[in-house]
C-alpha positions as CSV (number, residue, x, y, z in Angstrom):
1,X,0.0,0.0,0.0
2,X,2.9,2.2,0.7
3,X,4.7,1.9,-2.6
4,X,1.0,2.7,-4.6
5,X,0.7,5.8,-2.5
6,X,4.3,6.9,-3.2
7,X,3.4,6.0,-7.0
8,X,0.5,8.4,-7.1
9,X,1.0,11.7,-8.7
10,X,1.1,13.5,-6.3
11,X,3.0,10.8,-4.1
12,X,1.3,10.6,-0.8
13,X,3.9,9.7,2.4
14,X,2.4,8.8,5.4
15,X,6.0,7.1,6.4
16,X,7.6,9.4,8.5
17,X,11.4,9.4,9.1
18,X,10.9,8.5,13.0
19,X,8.8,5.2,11.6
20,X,11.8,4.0,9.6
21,X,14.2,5.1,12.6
22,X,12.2,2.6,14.6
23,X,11.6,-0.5,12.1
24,X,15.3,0.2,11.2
25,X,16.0,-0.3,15.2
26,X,13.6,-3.2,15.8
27,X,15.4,-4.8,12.8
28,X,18.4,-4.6,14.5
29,X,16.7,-6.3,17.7
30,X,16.2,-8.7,15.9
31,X,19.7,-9.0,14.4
32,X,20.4,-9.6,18.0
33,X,18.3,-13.0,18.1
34,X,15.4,-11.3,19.6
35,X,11.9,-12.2,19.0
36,X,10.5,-8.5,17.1
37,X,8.8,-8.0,14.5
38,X,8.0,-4.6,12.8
39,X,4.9,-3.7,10.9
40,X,2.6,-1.5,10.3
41,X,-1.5,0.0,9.8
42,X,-2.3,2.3,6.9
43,X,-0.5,5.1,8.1
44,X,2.8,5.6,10.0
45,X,1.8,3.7,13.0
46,X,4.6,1.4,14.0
47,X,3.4,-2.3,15.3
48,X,6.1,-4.5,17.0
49,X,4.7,-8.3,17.3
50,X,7.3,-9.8,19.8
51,X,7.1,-12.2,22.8
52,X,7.5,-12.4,26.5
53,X,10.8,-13.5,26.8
54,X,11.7,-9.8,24.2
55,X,9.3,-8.1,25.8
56,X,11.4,-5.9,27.8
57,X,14.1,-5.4,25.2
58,X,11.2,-4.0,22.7
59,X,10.5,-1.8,25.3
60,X,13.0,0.0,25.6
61,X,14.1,0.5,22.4
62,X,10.5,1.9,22.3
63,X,11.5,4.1,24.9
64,X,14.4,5.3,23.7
65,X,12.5,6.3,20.0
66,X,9.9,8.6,22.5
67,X,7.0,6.9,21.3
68,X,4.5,7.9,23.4
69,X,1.4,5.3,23.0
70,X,2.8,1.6,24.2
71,X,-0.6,-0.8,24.1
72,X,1.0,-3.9,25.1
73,X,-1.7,-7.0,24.1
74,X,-1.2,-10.4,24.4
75,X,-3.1,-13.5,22.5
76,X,-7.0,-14.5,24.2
77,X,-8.6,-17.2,24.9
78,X,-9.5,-17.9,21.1
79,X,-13.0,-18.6,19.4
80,X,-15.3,-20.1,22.1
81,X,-19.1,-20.9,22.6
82,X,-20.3,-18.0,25.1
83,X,-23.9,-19.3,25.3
84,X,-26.0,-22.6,23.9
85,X,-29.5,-21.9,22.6
């Protein structure tokens, strides 16, 4: 999606050079053997799909970029039958 915007004429950019600082740095987590994985939504919202055990190291790298919104999920209890009819 990112390359058709930057195709369009005008090219639209919603990448900003902070998101690439902190894909570039998460890249090199994982460079390190840790468990994180960059991505991202529409716009320049970085995502960072990790695990317990990198958790912490993700963290501060987050940290140390300034982001300022850190929603830290973890996986549910899955598809289950709430109620029988």
């Amino acid at each position: 999606m990112h390359a058709s915007m930057l195709a369009t004429i005008p090219p639209t950019l919603y990448l900003t050079p902070q998101s690439m600082d902190l894909i570039h740095a998460i890249m090199d987590l994982q460079k390190q053997g840790e468990f994180a994985y960059p991505t991202m939504d529409a716009g320049m919202h970085v995502k960072v799909l990790t695990n317990q055990a990198s958790l912490n190291q993700v963290l501060n790298v987050l940290d140390q970029h300034k982001v300022k919104d850190i929603v830290v999920t973890h996986p549910a209890k899955g598809a289950h039958i709430l109620y029988e009819q």
